[in-house]
Structure formats: C-alpha cells, structure tokens
C-alpha positions as CSV (number, residue, x, y, z in Angstrom):
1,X,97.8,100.7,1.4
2,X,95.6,102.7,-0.5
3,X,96.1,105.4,-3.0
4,X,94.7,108.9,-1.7
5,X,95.5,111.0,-4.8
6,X,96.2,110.9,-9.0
7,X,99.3,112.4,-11.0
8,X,97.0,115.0,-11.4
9,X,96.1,116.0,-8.1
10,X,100.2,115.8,-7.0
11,X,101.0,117.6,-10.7
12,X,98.4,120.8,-9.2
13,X,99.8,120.9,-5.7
14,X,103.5,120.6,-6.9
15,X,102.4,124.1,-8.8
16,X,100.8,125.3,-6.3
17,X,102.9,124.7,-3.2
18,X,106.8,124.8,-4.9
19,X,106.4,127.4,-8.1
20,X,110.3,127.5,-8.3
21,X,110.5,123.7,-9.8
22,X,107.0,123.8,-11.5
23,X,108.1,122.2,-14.7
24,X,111.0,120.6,-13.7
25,X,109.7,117.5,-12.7
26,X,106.8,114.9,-14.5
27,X,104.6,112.4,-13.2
28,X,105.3,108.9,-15.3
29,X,103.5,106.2,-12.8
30,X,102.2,106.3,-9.8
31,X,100.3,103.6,-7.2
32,X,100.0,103.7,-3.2
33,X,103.6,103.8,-2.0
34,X,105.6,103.8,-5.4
35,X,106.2,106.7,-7.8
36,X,108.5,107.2,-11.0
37,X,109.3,110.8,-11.8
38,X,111.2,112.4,-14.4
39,X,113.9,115.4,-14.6
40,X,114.4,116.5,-18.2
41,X,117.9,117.8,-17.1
42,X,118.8,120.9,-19.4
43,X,121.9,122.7,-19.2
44,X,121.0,124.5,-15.9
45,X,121.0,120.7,-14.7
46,X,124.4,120.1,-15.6
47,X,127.8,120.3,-14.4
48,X,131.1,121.0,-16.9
49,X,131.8,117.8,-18.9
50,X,127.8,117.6,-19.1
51,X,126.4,115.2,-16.5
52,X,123.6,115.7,-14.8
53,X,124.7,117.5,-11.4
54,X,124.4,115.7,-7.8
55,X,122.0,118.4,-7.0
56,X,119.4,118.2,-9.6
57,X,119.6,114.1,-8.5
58,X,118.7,114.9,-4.7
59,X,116.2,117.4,-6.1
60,X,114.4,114.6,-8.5
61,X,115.2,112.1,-5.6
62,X,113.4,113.9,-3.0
63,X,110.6,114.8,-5.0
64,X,109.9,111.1,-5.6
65,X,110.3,110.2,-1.9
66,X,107.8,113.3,-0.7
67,X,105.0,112.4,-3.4
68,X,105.4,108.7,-3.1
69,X,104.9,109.6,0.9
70,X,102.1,111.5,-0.5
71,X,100.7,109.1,-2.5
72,X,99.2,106.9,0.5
73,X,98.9,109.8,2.8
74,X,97.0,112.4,0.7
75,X,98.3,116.0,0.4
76,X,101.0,116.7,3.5
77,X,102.1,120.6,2.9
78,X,104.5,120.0,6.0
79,X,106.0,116.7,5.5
80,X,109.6,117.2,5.6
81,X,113.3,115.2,4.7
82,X,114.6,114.3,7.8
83,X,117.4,112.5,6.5
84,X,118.9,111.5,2.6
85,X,121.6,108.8,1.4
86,X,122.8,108.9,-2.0
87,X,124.8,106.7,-3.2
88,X,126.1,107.9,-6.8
89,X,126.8,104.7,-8.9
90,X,127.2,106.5,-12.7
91,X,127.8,109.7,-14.7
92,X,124.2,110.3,-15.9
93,X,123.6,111.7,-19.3
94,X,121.9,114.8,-20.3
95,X,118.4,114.4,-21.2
96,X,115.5,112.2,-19.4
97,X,116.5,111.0,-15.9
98,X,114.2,108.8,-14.0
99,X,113.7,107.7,-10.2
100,X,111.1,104.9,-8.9
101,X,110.6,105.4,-5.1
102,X,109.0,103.0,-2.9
103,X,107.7,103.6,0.3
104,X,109.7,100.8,2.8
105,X,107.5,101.6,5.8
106,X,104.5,104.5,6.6
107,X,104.8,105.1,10.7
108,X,102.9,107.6,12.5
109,X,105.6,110.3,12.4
110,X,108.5,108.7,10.0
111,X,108.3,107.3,6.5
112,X,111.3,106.0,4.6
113,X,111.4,105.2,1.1
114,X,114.2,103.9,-0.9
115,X,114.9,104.9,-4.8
116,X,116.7,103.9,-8.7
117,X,117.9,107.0,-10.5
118,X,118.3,106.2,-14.4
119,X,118.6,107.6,-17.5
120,X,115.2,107.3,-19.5
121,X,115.6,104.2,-21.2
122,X,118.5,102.3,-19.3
123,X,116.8,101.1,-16.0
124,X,119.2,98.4,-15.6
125,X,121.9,100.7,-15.5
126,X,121.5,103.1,-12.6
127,X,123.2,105.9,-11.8
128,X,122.3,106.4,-8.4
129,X,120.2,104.8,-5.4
130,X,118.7,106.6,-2.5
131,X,117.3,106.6,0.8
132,X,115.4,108.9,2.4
133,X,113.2,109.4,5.5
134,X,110.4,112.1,5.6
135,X,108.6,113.7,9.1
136,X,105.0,113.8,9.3
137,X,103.1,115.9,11.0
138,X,100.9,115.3,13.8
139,X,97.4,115.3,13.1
140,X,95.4,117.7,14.9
C-alpha cells in the first residue's frame, strides 16, 4: 500500500468537509493504512463522574477508521460507516485520548479497520477496542 495524502492534506479536508468537529480531533502519525488521532476530551466530552463519554469514543474511533481508509485511498468525500463494534474495556480519563486504526483489508467496495483507544500516555492500558467497516464509492 501506498500513502496518497499527509496529516496536512487530511487536517484541511477534515475543515473543509465536517466544520462541526474542526478542532476536535489531531493528527499524531500517520502511514498507508494506519493512523493515531487524538481527542482532547473537555467537559462537553464528558459524562457525570468525568469520563470521557461513549460517544466522543465512536466519534474519535470513526474518525481514525475514515482517515486511515483515506490514507491509502486519497480523499473519499462519500465513504461511509457501514458498520461499528466497540468494545468498552475502561473508564477513560479526562484529557488526551488516543486511537491507532489499521486498515485489516482495502476491497473494492468495503474496508475494515480495527482500532486501541487510550489515554495519552497509557497505551498498554486501553480503554476500548473497535472495529469498523467503511463503504466506498464506485468509481466513475
């Protein structure tokens, strides 16, 4: 596999194309068919007792999955989740929460990744894994 785009190039469409999370989500690594984004969750991330809500995890999560998709196929306005498995392992923390996605397998019309979610720092301590398949459009 070969990379099609840079953090920068996925950090300018993520503005462009879904300006109700710009800023939500960072970039850390990327290569063809793995990514690690962050979340810095802040309150509106968190549910009472202060962990990071399951939301704001299948949000981070499926961000991941859709730019490390992206990250082999180039920019893909229309790819879409076609099906998500989360399995939640840990009460995250407040703060920095990470997820590395790799891509499993890149088919003509299906993609499934897999995924850690951690809190920045404690990578052998996840608090959630996940699985998630993404449609891709024909060409035309």
């Amino acid at each position: 596999m070969e990379l099609k785009v840079t953090m920068e190039d996925l950090a300018i469409f993520l503005s462009e194309q879904f300006p109700q999370v710009d800023g939500d989500f960072e970039f850390n690594e990327l290569e063809a068919g793995r990514v690690v984004m962050s979340l810095s969750a802040s309150e509106k991330h968190l549910r009472p007792g202060g962990t990071v809500s399951g939301p704001s995890m299948f949000a981070l999560a499926d961000v991941s999955a859709y730019f490390c998709v992206m990250s082999v196929l180039g920019p893909v306005a229309l790819a879409v989740t076609t099906n998500c498995s989360i399995d939640f392992m840990r009460k995250p923390k407040a703060g920095k929460l990470k997820c590395e996605m790799e891509l499993l397998k890149l088919g003509r019309s299906l993609a499934v990744t897999r995924g850690l979610l951690y809190n920045d720092g404690e990578k052998s301590k996840p608090v959630a894994q996940a699985s998630l398949t993404y449609s891709i459009p024909p060409e035309k």
